[in-house]
VOVEXKOL-434762 format. One record per atom (N, C-alpha, C, O): z, y, x. Coordinates in steps of 0.001 Angstrom, whole numbers, padded with zeros to 6 digits, always signed. Example, Ala and Ser with C-alpha at 12.3 -4.5 7.8 and 13.67 -1.06 7.14 Angstrom:
! residues 2
+007800-005690+013190+007800-004500+012300+007800-003300+013200+008465-003319+014236+007080-002250+012850+007140-001060+013670+007870+000030+012900+008039+001138+013409
! end
This chain:
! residues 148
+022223-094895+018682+021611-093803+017953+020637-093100+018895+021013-092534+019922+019351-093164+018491+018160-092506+019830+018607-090926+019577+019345-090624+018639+018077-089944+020522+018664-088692+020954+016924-088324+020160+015797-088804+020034+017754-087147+019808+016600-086260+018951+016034-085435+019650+016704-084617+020279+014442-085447+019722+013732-084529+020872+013645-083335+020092+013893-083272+018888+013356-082585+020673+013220-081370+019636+012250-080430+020698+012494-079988+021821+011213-080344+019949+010007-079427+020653+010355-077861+020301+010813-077328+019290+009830-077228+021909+009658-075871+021731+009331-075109+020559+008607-075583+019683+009772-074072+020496+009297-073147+019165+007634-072837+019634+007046-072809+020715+007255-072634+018267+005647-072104+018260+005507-070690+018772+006418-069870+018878+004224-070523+019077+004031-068689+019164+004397-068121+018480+004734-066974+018775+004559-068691+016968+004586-067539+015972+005667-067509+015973+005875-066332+016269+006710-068018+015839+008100-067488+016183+008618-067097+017009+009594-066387+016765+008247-067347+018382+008545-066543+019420+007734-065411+019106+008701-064704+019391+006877-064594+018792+006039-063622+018791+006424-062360+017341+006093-061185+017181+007431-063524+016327+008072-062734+015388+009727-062400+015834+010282-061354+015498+010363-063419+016603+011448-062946+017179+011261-061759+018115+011980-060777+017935+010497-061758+018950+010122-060129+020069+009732-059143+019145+010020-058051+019636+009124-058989+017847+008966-057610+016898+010099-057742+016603+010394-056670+017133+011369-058213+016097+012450-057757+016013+012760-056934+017093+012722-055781+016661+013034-056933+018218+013455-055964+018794+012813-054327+018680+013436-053272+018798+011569-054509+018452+010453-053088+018039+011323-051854+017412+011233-050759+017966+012075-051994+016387+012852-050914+016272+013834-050227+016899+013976-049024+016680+014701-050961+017828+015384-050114+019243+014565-049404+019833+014812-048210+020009+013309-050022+020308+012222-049225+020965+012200-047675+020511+012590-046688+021135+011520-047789+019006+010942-047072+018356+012391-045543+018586+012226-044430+019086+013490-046072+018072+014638-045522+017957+014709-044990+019414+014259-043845+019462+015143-045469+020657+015199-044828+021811+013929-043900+021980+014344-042827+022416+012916-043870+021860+011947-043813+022198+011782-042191+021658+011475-041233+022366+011998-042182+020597+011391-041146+019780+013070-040165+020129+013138-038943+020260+013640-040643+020167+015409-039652+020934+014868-039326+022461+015422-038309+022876+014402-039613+022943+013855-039301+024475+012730-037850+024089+013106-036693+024280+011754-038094+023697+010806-037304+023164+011321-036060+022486+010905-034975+022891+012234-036115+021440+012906-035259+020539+014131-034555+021209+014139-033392+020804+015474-034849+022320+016040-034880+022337+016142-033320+022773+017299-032903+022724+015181-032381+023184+015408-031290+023676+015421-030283+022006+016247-029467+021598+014505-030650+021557+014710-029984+020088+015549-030273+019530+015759-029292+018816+016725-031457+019171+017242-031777+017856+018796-031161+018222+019476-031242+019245+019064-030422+016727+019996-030220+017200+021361-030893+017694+021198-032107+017817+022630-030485+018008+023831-031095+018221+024427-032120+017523+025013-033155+017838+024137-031584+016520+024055-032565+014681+023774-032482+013609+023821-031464+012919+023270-034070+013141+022595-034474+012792+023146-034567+011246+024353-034773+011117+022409-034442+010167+023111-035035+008638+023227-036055+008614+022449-036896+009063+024423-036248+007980+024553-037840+007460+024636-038261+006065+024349-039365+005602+025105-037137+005412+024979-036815+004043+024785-035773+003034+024910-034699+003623+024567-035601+001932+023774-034667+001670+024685-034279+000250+025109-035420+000066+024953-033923-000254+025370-033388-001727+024311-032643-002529+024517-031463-002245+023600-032683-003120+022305-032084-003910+021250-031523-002804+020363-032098-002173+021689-030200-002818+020311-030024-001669+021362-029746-000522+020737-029388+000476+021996-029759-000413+022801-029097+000698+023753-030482+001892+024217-031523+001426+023806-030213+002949+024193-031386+003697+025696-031447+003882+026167-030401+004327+026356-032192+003702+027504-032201+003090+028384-032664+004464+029496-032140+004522+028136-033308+005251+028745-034066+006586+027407-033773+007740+026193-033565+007732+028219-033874+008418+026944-034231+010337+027895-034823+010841+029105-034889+010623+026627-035592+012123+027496-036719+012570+026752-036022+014191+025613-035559+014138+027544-036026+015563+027126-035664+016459+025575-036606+016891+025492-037816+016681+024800-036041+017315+023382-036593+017624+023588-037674+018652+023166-038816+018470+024328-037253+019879+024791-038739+020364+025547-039755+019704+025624-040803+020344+026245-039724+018370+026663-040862+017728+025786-041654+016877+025966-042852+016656+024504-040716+016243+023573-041123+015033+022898-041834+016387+022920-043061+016289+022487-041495+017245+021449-042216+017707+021838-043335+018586+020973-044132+018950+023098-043466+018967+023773-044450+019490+024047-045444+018297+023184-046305+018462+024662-045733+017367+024507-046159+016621+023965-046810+015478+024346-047818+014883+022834-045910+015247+021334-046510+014804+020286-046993+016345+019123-047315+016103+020587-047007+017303+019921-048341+018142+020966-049439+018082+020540-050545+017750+022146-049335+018322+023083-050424+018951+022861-051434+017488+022264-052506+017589+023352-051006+016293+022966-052007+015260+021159-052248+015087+020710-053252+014535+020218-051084+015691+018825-052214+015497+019064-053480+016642+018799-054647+016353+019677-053015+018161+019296-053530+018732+020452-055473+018624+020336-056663+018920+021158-054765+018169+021886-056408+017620+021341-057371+016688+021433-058598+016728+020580-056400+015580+019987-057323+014824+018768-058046+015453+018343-059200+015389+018296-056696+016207+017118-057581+017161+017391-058799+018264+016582-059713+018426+018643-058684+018999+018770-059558+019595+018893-061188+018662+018301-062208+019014+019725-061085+017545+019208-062331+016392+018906-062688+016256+018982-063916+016276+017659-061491+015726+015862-062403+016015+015307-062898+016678+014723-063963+016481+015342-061941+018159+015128-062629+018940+015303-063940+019472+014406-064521+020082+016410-064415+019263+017034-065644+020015+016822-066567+018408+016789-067738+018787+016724-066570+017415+016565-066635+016321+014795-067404+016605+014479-068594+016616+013977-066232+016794+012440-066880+017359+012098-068077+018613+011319-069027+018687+013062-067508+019472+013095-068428+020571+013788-069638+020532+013113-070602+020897+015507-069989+020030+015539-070831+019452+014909-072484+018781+014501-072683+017637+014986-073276+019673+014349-074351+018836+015651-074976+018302+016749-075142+018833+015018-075362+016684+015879-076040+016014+015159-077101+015076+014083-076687+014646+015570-078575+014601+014909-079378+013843+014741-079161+012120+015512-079449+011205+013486-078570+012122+013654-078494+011068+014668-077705+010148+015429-077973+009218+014254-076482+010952+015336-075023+010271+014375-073878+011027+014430-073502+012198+013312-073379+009753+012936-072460+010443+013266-070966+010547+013263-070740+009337+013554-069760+011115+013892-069224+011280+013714-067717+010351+014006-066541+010569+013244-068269+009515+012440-067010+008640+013683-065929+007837+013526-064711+007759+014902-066668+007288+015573-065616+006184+016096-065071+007778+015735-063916+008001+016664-065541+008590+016970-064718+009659+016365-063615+010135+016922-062558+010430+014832-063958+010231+013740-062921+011059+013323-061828+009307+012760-060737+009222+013726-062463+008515+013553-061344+006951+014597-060534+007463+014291-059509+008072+016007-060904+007276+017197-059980+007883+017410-058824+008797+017836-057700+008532+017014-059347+009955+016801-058975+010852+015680-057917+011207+015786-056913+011911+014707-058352+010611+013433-057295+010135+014287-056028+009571+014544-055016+010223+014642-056267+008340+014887-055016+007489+016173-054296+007782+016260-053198+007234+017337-054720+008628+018174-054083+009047+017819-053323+010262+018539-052355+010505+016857-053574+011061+016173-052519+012389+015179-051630+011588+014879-050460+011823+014883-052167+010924+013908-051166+009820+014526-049776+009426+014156-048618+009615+016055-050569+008552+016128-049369+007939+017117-048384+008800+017713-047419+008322+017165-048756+009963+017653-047899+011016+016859-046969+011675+017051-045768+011869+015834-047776+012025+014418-046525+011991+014707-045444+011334+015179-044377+011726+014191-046019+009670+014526-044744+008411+015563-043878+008769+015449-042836+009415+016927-044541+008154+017790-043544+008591+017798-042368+009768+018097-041175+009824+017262-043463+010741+017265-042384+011935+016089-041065+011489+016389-039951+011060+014605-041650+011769+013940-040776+011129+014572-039570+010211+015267-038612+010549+014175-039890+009185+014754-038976+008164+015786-038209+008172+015843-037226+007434+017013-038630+009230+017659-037517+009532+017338-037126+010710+018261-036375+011025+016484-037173+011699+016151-036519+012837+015362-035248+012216+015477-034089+012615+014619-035658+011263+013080-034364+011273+013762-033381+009711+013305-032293+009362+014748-034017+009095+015306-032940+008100+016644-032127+009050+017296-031271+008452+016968-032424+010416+017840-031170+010886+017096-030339+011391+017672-029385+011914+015444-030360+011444+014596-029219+012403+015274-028033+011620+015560-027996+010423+015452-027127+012533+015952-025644+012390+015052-024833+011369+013935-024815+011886+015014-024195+010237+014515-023788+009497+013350-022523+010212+013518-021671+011085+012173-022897+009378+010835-022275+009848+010133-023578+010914+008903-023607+010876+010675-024429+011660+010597-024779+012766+009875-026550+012191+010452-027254+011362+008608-026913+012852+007877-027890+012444+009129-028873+012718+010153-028748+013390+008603-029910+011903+009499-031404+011999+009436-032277+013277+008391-032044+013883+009944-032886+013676+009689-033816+015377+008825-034361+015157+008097-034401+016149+008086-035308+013618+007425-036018+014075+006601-035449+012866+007072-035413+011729+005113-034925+013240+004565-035104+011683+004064-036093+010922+003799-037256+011226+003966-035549+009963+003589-036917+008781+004574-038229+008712+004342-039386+008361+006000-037459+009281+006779-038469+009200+007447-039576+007939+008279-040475+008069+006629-039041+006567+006765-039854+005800+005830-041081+005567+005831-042013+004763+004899-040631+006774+004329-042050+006623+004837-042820+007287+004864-043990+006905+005573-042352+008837+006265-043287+009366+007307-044141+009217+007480-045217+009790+008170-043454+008202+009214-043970+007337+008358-045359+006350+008983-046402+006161+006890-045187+005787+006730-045983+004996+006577-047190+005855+006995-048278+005458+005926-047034+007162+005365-047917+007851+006328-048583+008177+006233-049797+007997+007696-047991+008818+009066-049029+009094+009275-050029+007939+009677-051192+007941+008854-049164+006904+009334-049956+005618+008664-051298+005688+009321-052329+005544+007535-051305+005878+006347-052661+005251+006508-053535+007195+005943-054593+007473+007222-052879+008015+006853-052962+009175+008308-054109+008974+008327-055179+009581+009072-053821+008352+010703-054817+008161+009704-056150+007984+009637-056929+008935+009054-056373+006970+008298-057641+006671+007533-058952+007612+007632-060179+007587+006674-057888+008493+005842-058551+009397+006431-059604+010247+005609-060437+010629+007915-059817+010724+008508-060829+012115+008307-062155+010648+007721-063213+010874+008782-061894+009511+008891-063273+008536+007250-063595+008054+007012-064715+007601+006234-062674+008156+004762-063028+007629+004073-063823+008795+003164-064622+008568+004563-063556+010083+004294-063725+010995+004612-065342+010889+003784-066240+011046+005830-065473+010623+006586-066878+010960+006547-067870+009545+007068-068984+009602+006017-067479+008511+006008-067876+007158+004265-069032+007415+003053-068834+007498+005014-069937+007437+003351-071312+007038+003688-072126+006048+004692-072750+005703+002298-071922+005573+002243-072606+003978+002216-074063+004603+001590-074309+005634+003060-075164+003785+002883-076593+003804+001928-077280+003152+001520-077292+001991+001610-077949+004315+000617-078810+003152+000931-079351+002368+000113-079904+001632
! end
């Protein structure tokens, strides 16, 4: 039985496995920056208008990296990965949108505990929320080729 060669992965999958990791970044990144303003804790849930639970700020933000950064490692190794003829895409879809929506979460409860009167951490942070959103997509558009 001849031994099956199996060639390196392409750029584009190595180059969509490394944007998986992008949301740990984003997540540490923006807790470094913020961390002198936000308060002690953070919402986690909300009952109509009013916040119903908090979760300590070192747990939300420990927790929304450690699960981006697992899903990212996935991808990662997921992109890098050579395999015959198994390409890596529902993985790097997965993987996309679970660091994604950790972003969100994080976001959205970082800039709704600003102290009342007191600007939000990040402005125009609903665009940034949208951008995580469409931003989940890109590691699988990246790695997605039409067959001839």
């Amino acid at each position: 039985m001849p031994a099956t060669v199996q060639k390196p992965r392409s750029a584009r999958f190595v180059t969509a496995g490394v944007l998986t990791l992008v949301p740990v970044v984003v997540i540490l990144t923006t807790w470094l920056l913020w961390r002198d303003v936000l308060p002690s804790a953070l919402p986690a849930q909300w009952s109509g208008g009013e916040v119903a639970t908090t979760q300590p700020t070192w747990f939300f933000v420990g927790f929304t990296a450690v699960t981006a950064f697992v899903a990212g490692v996935f991808g990662f190794v997921a992109g890098l990965t050579p395999a015959a003829d198994a390409p890596p895409r529902i993985v790097l879809l997965v993987t996309g949108l679970v660091g994604s929506f950790c972003v969100i979460i994080w976001m959205v409860s970082a800039n709704l505990a600003a102290p009342e009167g007191a600007p939000p951490a990040l402005p125009n942070w609903g665009s940034w929320v949208l951008g995580a959103a469409v931003f989940a997509f890109v590691p699988v558009v990246i790695a997605f080729r039409k067959h001839a």
